[in-house]
CHARMM-style PDB file with segment names, atoms N, HN, CA, C and O in Angstrom:
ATOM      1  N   UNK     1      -4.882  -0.247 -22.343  1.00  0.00      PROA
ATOM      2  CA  UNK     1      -4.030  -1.042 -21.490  1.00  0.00      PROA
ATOM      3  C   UNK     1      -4.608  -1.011 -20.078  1.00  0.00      PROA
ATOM      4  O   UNK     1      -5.359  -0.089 -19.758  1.00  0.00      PROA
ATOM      5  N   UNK     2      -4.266  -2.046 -19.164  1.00  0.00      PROA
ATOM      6  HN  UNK     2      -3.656  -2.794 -19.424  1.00  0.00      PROA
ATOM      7  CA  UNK     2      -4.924  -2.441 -17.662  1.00  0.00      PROA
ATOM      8  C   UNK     2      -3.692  -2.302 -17.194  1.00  0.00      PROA
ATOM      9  O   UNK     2      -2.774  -2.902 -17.753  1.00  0.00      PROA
ATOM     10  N   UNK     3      -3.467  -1.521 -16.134  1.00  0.00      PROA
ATOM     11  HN  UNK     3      -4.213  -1.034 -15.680  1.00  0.00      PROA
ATOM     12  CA  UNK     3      -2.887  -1.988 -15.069  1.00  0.00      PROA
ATOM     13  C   UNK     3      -2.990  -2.407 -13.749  1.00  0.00      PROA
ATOM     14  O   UNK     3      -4.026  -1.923 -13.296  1.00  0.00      PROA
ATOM     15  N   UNK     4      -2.322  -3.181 -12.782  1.00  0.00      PROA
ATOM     16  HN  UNK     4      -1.479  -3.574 -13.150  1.00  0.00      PROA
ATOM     17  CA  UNK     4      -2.982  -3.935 -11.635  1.00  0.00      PROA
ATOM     18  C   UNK     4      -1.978  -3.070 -10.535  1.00  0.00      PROA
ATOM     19  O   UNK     4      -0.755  -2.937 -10.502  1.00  0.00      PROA
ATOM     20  N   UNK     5      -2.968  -2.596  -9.739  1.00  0.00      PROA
ATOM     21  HN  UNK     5      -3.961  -2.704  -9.766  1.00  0.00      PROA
ATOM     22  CA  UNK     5      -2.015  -1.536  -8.486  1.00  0.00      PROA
ATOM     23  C   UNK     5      -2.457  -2.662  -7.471  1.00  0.00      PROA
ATOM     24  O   UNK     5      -3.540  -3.241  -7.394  1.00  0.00      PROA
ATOM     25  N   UNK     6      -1.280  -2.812  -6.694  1.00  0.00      PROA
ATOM     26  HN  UNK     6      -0.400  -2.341  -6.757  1.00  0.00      PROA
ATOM     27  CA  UNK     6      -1.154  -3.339  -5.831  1.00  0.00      PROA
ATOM     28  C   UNK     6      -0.849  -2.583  -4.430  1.00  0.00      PROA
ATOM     29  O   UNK     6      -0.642  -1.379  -4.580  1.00  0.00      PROA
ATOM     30  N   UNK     7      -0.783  -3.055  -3.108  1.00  0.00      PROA
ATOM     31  HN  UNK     7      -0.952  -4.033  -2.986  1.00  0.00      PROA
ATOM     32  CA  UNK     7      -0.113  -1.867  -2.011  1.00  0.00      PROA
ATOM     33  C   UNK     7      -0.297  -3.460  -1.024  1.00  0.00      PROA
ATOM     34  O   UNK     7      -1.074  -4.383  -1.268  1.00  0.00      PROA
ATOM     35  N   UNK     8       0.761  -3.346   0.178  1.00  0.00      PROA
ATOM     36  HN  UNK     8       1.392  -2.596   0.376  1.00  0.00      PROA
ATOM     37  CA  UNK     8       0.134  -3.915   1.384  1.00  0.00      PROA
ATOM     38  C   UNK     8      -0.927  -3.396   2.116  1.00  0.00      PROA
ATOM     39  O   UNK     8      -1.491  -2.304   2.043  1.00  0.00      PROA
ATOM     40  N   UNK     9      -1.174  -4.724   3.106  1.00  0.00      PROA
ATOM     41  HN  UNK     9      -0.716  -5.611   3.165  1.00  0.00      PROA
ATOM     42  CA  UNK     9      -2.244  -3.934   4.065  1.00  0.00      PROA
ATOM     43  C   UNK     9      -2.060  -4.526   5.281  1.00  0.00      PROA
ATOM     44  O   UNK     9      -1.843  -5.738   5.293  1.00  0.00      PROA
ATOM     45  N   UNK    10      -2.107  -3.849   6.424  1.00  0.00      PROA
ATOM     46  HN  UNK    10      -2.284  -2.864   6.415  1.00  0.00      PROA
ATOM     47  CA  UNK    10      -1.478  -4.323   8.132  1.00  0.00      PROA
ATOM     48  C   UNK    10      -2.471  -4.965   8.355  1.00  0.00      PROA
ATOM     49  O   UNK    10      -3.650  -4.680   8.148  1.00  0.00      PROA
ATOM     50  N   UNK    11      -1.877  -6.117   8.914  1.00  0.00      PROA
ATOM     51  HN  UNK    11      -0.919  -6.349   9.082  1.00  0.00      PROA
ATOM     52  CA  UNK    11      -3.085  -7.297   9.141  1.00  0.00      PROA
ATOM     53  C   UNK    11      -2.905  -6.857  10.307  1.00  0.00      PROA
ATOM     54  O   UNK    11      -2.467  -7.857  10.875  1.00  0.00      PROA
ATOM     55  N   UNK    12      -2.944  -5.974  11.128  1.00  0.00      PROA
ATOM     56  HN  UNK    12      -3.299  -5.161  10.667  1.00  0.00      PROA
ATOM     57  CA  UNK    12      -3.177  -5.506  12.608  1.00  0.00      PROA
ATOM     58  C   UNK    12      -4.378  -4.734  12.626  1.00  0.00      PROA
ATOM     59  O   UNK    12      -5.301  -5.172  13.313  1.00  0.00      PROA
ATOM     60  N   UNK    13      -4.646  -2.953  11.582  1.00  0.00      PROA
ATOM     61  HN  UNK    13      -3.896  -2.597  11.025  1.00  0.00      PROA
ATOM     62  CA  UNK    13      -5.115  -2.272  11.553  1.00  0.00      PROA
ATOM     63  C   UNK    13      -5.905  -2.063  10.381  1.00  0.00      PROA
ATOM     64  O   UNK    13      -6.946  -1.413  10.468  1.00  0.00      PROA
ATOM     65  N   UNK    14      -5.460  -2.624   9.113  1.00  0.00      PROA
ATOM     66  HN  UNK    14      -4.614  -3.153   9.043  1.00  0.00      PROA
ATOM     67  CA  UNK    14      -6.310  -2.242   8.090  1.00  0.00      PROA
ATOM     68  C   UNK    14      -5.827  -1.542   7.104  1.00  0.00      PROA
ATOM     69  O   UNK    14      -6.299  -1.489   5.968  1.00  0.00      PROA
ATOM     70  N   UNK    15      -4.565  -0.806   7.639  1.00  0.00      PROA
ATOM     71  HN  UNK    15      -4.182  -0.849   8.562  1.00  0.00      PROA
ATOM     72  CA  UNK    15      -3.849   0.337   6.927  1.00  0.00      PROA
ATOM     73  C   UNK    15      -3.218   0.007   5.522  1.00  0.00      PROA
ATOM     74  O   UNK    15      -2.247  -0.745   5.433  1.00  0.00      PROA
ATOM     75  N   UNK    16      -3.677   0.468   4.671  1.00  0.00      PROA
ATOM     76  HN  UNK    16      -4.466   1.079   4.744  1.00  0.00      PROA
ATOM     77  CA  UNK    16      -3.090   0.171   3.376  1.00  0.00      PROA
ATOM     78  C   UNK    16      -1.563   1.073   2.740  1.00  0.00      PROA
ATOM     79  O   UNK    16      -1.401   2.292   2.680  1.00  0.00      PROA
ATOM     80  N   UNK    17      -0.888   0.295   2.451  1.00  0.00      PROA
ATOM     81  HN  UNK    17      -1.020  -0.695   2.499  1.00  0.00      PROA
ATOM     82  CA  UNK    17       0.547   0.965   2.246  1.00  0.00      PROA
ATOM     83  C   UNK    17       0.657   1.880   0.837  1.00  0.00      PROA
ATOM     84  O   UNK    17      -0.247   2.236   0.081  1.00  0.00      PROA
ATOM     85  N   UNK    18       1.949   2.098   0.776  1.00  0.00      PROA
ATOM     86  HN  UNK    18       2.684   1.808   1.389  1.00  0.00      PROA
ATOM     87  CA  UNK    18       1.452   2.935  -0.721  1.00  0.00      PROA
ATOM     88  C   UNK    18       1.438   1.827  -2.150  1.00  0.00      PROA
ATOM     89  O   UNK    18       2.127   0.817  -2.288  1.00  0.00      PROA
ATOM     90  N   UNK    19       0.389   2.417  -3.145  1.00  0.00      PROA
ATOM     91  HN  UNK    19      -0.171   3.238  -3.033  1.00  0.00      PROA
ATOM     92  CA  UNK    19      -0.056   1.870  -4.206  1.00  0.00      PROA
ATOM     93  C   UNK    19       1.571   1.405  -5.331  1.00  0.00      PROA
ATOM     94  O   UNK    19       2.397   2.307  -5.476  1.00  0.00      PROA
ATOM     95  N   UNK    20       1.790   0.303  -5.873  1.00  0.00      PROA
ATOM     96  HN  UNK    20       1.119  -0.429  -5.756  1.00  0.00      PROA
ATOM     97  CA  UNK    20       2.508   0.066  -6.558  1.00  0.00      PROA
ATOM     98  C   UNK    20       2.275  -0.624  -8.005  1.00  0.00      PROA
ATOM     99  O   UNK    20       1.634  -1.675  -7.973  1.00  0.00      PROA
ATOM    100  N   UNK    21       2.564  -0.323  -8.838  1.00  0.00      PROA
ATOM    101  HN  UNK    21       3.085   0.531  -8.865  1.00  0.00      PROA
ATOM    102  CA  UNK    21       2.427  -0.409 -10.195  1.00  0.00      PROA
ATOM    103  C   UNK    21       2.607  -2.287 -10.823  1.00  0.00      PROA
ATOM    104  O   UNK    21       2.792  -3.176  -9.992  1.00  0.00      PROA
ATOM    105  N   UNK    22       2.556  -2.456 -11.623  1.00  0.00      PROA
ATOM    106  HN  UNK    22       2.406  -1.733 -12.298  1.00  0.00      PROA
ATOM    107  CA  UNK    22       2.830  -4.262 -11.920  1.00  0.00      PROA
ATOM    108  C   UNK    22       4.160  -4.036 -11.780  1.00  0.00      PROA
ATOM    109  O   UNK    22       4.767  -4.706 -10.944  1.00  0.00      PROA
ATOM    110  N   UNK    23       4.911  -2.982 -12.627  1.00  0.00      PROA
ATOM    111  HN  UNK    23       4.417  -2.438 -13.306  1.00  0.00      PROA
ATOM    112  CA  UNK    23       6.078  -3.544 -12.732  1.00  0.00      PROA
ATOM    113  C   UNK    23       6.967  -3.048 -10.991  1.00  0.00      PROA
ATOM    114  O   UNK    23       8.168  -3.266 -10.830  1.00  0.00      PROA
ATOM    115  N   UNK    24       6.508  -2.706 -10.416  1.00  0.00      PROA
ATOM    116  HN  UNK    24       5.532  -2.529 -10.547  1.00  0.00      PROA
ATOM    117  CA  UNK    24       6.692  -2.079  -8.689  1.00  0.00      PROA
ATOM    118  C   UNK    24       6.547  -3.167  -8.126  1.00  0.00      PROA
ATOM    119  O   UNK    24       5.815  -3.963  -8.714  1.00  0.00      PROA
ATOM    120  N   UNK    25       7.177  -3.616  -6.788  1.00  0.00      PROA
ATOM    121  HN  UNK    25       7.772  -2.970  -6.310  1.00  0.00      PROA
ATOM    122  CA  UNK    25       7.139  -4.659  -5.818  1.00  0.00      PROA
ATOM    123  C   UNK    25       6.745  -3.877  -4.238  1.00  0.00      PROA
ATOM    124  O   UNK    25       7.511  -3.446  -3.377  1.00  0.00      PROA
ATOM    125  N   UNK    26       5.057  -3.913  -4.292  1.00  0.00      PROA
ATOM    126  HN  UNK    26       4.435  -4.263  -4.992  1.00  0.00      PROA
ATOM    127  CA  UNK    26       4.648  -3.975  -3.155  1.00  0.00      PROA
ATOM    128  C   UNK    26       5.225  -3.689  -1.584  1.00  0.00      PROA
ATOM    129  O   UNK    26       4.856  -2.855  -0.758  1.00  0.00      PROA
ATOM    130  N   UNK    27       6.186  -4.632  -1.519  1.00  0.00      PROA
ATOM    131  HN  UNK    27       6.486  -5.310  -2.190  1.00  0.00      PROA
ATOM    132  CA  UNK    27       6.865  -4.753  -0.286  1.00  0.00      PROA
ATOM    133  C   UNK    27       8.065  -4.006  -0.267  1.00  0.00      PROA
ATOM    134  O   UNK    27       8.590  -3.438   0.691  1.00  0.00      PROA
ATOM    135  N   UNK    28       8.429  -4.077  -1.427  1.00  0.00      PROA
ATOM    136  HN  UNK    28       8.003  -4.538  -2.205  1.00  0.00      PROA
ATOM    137  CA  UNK    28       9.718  -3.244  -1.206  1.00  0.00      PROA
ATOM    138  C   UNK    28       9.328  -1.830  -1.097  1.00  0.00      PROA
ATOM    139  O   UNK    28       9.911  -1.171  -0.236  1.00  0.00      PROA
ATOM    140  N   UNK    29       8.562  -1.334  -1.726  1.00  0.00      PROA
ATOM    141  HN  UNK    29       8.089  -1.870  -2.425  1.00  0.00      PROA
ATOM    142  CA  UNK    29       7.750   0.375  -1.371  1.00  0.00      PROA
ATOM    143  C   UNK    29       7.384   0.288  -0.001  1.00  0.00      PROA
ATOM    144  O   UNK    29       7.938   1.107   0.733  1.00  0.00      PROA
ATOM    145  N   UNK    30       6.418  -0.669   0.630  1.00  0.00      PROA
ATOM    146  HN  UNK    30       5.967  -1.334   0.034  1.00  0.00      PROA
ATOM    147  CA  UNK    30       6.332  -0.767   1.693  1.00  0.00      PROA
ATOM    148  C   UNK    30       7.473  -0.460   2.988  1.00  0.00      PROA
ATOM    149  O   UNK    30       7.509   0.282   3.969  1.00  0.00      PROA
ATOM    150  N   UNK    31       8.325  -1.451   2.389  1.00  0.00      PROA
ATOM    151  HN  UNK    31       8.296  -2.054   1.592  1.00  0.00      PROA
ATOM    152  CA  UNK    31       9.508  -0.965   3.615  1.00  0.00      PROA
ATOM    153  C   UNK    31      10.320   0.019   3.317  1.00  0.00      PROA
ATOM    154  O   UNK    31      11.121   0.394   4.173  1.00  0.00      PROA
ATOM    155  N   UNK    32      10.288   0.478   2.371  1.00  0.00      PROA
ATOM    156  HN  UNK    32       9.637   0.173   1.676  1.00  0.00      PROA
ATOM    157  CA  UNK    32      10.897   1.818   2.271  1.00  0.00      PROA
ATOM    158  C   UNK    32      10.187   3.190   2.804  1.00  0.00      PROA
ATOM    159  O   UNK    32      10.596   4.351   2.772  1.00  0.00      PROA
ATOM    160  N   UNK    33       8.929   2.612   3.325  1.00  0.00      PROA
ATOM    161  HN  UNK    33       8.596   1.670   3.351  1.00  0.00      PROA
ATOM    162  CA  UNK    33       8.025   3.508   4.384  1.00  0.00      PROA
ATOM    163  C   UNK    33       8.086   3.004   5.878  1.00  0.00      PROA
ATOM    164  O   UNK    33       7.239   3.124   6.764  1.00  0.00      PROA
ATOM    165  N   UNK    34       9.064   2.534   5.899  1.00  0.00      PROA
ATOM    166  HN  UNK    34       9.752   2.437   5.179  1.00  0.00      PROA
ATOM    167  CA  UNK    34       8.991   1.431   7.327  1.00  0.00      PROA
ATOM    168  C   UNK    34       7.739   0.445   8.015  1.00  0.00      PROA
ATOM    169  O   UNK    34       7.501   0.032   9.150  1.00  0.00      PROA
ATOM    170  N   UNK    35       7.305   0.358   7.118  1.00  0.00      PROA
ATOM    171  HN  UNK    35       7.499   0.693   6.196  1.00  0.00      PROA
ATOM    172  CA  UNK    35       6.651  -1.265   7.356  1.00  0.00      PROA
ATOM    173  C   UNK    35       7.299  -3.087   7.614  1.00  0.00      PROA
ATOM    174  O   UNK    35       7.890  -3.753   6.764  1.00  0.00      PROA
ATOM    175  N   UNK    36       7.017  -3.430   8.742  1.00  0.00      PROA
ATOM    176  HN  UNK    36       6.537  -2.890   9.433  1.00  0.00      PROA
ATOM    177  CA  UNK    36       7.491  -4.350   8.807  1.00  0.00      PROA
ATOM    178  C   UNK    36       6.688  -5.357   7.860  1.00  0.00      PROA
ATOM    179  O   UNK    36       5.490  -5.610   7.989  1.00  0.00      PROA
ATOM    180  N   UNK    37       7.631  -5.951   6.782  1.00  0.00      PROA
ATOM    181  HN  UNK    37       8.604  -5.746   6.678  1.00  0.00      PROA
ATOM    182  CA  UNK    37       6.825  -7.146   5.884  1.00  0.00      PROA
ATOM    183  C   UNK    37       7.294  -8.364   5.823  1.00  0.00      PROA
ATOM    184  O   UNK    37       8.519  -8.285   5.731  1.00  0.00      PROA
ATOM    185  N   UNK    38       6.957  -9.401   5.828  1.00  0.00      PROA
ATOM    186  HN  UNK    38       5.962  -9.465   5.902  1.00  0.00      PROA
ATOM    187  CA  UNK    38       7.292 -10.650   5.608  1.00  0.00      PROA
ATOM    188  C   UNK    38       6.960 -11.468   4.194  1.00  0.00      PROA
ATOM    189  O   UNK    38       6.041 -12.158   3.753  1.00  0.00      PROA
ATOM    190  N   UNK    39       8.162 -11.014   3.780  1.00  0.00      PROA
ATOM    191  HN  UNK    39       8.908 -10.454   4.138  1.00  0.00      PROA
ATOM    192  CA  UNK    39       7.717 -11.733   2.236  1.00  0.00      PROA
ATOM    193  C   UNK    39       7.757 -12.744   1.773  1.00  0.00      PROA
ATOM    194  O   UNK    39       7.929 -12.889   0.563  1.00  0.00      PROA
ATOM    195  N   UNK    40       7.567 -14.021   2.848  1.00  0.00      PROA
ATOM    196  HN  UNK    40       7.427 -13.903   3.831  1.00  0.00      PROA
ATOM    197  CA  UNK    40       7.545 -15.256   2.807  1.00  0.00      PROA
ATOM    198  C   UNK    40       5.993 -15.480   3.045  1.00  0.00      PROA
ATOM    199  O   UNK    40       5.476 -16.589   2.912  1.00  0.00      PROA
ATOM    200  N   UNK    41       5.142 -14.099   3.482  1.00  0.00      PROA
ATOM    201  HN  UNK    41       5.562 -13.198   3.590  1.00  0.00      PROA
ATOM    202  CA  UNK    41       4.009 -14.697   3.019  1.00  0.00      PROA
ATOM    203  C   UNK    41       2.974 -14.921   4.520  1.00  0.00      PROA
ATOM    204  O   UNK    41       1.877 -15.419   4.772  1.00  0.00      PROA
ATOM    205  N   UNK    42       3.928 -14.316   5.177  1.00  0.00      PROA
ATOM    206  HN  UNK    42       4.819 -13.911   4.973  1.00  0.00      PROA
ATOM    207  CA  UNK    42       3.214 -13.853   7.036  1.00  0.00      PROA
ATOM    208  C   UNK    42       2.676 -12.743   7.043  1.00  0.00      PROA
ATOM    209  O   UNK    42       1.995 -12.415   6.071  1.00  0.00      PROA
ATOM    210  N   UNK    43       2.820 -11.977   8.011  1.00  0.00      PROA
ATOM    211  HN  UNK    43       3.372 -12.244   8.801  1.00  0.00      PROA
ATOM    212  CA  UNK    43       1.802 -10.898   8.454  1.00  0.00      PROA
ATOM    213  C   UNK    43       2.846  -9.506   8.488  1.00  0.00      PROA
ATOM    214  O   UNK    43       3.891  -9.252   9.086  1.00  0.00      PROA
ATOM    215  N   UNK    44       2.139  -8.898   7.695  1.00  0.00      PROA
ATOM    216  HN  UNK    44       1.290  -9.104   7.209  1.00  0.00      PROA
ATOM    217  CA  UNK    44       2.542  -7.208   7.581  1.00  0.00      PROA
ATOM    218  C   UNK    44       1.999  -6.448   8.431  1.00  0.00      PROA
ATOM    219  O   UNK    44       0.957  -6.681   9.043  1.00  0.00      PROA
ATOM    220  N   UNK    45       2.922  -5.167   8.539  1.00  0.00      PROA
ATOM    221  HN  UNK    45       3.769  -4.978   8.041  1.00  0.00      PROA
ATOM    222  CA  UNK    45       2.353  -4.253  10.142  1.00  0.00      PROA
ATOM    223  C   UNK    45       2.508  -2.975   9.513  1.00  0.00      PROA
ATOM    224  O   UNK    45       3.673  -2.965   9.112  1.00  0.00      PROA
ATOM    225  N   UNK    46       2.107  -2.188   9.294  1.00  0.00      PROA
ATOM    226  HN  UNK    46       1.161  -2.197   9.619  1.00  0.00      PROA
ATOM    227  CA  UNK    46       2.172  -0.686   8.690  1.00  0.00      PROA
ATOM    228  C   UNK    46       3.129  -0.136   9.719  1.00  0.00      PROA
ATOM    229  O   UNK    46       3.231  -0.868  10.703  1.00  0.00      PROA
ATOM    230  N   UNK    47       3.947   1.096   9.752  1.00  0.00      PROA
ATOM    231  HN  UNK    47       3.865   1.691   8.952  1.00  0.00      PROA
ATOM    232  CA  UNK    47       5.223   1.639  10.721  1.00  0.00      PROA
ATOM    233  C   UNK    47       4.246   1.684  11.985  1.00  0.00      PROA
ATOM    234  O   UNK    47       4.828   1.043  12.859  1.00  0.00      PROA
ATOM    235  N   UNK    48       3.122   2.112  12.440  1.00  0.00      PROA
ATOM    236  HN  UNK    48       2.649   2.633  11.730  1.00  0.00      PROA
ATOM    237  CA  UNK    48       2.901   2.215  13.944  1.00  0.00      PROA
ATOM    238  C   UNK    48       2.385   0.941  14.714  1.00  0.00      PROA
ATOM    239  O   UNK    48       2.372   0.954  15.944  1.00  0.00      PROA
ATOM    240  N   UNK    49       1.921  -0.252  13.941  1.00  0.00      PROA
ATOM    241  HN  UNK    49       1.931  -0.262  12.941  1.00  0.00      PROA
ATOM    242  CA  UNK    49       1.507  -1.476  14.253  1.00  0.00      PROA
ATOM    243  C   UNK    49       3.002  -2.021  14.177  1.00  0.00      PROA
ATOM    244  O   UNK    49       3.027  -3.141  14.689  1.00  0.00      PROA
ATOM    245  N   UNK    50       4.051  -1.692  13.796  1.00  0.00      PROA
ATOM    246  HN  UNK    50       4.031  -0.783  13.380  1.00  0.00      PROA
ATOM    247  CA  UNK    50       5.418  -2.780  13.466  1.00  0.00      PROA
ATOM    248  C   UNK    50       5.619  -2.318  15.073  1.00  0.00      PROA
ATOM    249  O   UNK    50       5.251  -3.197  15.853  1.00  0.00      PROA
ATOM    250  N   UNK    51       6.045  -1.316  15.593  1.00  0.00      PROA
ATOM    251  HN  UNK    51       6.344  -0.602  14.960  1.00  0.00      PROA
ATOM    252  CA  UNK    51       6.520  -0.374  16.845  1.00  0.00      PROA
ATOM    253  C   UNK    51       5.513  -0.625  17.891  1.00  0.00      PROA
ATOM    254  O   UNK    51       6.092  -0.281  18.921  1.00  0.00      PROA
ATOM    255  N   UNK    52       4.290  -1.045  18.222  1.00  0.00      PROA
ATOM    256  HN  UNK    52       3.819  -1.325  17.385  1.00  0.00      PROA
ATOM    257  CA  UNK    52       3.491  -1.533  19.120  1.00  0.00      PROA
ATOM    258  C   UNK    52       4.039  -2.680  19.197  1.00  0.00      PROA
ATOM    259  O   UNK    52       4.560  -2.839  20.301  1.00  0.00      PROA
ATOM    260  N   UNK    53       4.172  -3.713  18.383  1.00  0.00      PROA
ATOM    261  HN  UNK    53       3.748  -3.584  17.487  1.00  0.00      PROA
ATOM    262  CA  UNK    53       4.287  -4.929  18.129  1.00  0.00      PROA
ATOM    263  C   UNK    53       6.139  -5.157  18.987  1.00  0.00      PROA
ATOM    264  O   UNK    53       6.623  -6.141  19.547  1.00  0.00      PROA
ATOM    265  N   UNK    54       6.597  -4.055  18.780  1.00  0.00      PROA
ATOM    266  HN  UNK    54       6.204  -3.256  18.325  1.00  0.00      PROA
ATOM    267  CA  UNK    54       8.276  -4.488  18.615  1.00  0.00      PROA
ATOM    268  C   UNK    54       8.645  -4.020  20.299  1.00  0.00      PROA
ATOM    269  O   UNK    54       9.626  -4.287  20.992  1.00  0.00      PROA
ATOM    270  N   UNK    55       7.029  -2.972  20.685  1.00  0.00      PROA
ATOM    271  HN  UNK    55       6.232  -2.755  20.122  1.00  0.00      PROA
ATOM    272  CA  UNK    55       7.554  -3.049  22.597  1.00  0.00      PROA
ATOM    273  C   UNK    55       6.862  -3.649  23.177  1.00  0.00      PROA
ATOM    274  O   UNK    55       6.888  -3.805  24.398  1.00  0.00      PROA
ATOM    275  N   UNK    56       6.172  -4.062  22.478  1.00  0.00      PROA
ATOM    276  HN  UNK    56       6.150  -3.934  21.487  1.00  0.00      PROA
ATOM    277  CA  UNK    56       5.202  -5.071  23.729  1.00  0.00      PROA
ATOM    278  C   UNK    56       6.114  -6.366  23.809  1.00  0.00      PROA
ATOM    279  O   UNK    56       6.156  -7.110  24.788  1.00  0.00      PROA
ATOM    280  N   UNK    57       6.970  -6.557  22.425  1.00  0.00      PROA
ATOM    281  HN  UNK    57       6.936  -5.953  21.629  1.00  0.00      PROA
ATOM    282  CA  UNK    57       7.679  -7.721  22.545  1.00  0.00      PROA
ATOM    283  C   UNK    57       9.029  -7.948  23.563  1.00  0.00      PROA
ATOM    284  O   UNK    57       9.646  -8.926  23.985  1.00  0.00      PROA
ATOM    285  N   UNK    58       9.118  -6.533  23.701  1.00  0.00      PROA
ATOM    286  HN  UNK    58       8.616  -5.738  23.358  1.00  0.00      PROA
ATOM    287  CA  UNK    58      10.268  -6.285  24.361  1.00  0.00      PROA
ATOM    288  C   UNK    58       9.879  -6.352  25.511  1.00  0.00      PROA
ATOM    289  O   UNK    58      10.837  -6.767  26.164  1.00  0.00      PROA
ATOM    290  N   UNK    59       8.671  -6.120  26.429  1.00  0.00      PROA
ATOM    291  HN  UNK    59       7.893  -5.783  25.899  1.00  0.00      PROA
ATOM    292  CA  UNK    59       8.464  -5.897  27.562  1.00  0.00      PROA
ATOM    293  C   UNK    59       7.834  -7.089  28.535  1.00  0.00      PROA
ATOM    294  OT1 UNK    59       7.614  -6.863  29.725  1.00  0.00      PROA
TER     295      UNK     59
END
């Protein structure tokens, strides 16, 4: 049998999120590590790229 591991990756830094199984959803592991994700298919931030991102916006 094959299985296909999947994980995000921060289109800021490179950082790859944790590994998820076929029957696992990527993003949802992801944000359960605090990653900001957009699952419409935009740009993911691993937890210290989401928090750069969220004061610079603020400031």
């Amino acid at each position: 049998m094959i299985e296909t591991i999947k994980r995000c990756v921060c289109d800021a830094c490179g950082a790859q999120g944790p590994e998820a199984l076929e029957s696992e959803s990527p993003e949802r592991l992801a944000e359960r590590e605090g990653w900001a994700v957009d699952r419409a298919g935009g740009e993911d931030y691993c937890p210290a790229c989401a928090a750069k991102r969220k004061t610079s916006a603020s400031a």
